[in-house]
C-alpha positions, 0 to 999 in steps of 0.5 A: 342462765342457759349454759351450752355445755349442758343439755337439758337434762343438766349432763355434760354435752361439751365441754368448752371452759371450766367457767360455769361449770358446776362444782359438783359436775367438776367433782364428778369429772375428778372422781371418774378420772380416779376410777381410771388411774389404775388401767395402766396396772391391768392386765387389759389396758382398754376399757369398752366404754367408746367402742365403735365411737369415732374421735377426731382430735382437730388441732389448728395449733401444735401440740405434742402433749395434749394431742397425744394424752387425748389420743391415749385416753380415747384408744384406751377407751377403746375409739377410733381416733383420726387426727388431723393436723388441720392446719396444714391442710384443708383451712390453707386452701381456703376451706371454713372452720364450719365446713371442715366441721362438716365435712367430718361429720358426714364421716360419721364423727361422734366427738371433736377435739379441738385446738384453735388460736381463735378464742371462741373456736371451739363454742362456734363449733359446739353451737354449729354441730348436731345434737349427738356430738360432742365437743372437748375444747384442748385450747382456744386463743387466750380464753381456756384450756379445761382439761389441763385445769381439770388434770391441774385440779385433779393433781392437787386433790391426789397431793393435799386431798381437801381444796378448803384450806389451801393457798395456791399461787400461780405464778408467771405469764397470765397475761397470755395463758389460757391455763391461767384461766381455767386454773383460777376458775377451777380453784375458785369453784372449788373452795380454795380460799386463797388464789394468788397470782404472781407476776410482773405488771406487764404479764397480768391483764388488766382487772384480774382481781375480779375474778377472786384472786390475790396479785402479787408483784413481788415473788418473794412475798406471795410465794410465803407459806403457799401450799400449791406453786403452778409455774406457767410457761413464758408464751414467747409465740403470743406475746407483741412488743417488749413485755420483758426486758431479757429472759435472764432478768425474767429468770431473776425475778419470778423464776423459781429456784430452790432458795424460793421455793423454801418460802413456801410452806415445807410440804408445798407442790410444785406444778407446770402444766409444760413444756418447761422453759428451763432456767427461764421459768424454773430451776432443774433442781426444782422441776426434778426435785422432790417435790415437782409433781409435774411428771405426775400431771402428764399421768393424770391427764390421760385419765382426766381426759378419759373422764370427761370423753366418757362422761360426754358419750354418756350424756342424752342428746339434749 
């Protein structure tokens, strides 16, 4: 099957999901962004690798985190970068999607960095420019969000360093989160032989089983001897109608505290790939415990991201 985020030589063009994404290409990703954990200990900060390219980070939604870990790995890769809050902006007047695209490309942009709440966005894009740019995509809808679960998939490997015997649970809101998402195909792809999902009936879609994992409704039991626990957000923004009875129910039930925390195995991480809802989602004592490793996960990002921009201004144009 033709994969668009590929080109013909079989190198990275784009990337738009993990899904489809080979293991060995998801592997060279993690093990580029390690060769980039360390320029923070430099004496110079910048690598030359994007010198003179020119990255548009084109976010139709809000976003701190990611923008601005996109934004430092291209400056550390020595880009221009221009972000574009463009939601304000040009679509409010009416302009499309593809013409703004467009009309950035006639200033010369060499990659787009998109966030958009359509799923989709980001591939129409990718289908729609010239063969020389590339495109990330930093969330789409409810569909994926790569590079967080690349930086996820990154973080587990610096932790427990093999895939092949671990027992991951990713609890909380699947329902509505992208992340969600990509973390399962990730994990999948590479070798974990045990994906659970824990969450209320009414946070799960309906026949998630087929993509390879286990369903849990009760917190208790699937958070038994796991290795890995990522939290997910409650994404209050995208949820209709009464899915949950209160956030303090919410809390009581499959928010993680230390007392459920010490059903997982002694060595487990804790993962959220934020911004927290404390007390909603997790405990203080949790997500500033010793082992939170979430701090660790926004380090990552930043050398995760540079990777893949790197990677893809290395590829041919297909």
């Amino acid at each position: 099957m033709n994969n668009p985020q590929l080109n013909k030589n079989g190198e990275m063009q784009h990337l738009l999901t993990i899904e489809g994404l080979p293991r060995g290409m998801i592997n060279h990703i993690l093990d580029t962004a390690e060769n980039f954990l360390n320029p923070v200990d430099r004496e110079v900060k910048k690598v030359p690798l994007l010198r003179g390219k020119a990255i548009f980070n084109l976010f139709f939604e809000p976003s701190t985190r990611t923008r601005t870990t996109f934004e430092i790995a291209a400056k550390k890769l020595s880009a221009d970068v221009i972000n574009l809050n463009v939601g304000a902006s040009s679509t409010s007047k009416g302009e499309t999607l593809l013409d703004t695209v467009d009309n950035l490309t006639a200033m010369q942009a060499d990659m787009f960095v998109v966030r958009h709440a359509q799923s989709g966005a980001a591939h129409l894009i990718a289908r729609h420019v010239q063969p020389h740019i590339h495109v990330v995509n930093a969330g789409d809808g409810r569909h994926a969000h790569p590079t967080q679960g690349l930086l996820d998939m990154f973080t587990i490997r610096y932790f427990k360093k093999e895939f092949h015997n671990l027992r991951v649970a990713i609890v909380g809101d699947v329902l509505h989160s992208r992340v969600a998402r990509s973390q399962i195909c990730a994990l999948t792809t590479l070798g974990v032989p045990e994906v659970r999902v824990i969450a209320p009936k009414t946070l799960l879609p309906a026949g998630i089983e087929r993509m390879g994992v286990q369903v849990y409704h009760d917190m208790l039991q699937g958070l038994k001897d796991v290795d890995v626990v990522i939290m997910l957000r409650l994404q209050n923004e995208r949820m209709r109608g009464a899915l949950l009875p209160s956030a303090q129910e919410y809390f009581k039930y499959y928010g993680l505290t230390l007392d459920k925390l010490a059903l997982a195995k002694p060595d487990a991480i804790v993962m959220h790939p934020g911004p927290m809802n404390r007390g909603v989602e997790i405990d203080s004592d949790v997500a500033d415990g010793a082992q939170s490793v979430i701090l660790a996960q926004v380090t990552f990002g930043i050398a995760v991201r540079m990777a893949v921009m790197s990677i893809l201004a290395g590829s041919h144009a297909a």
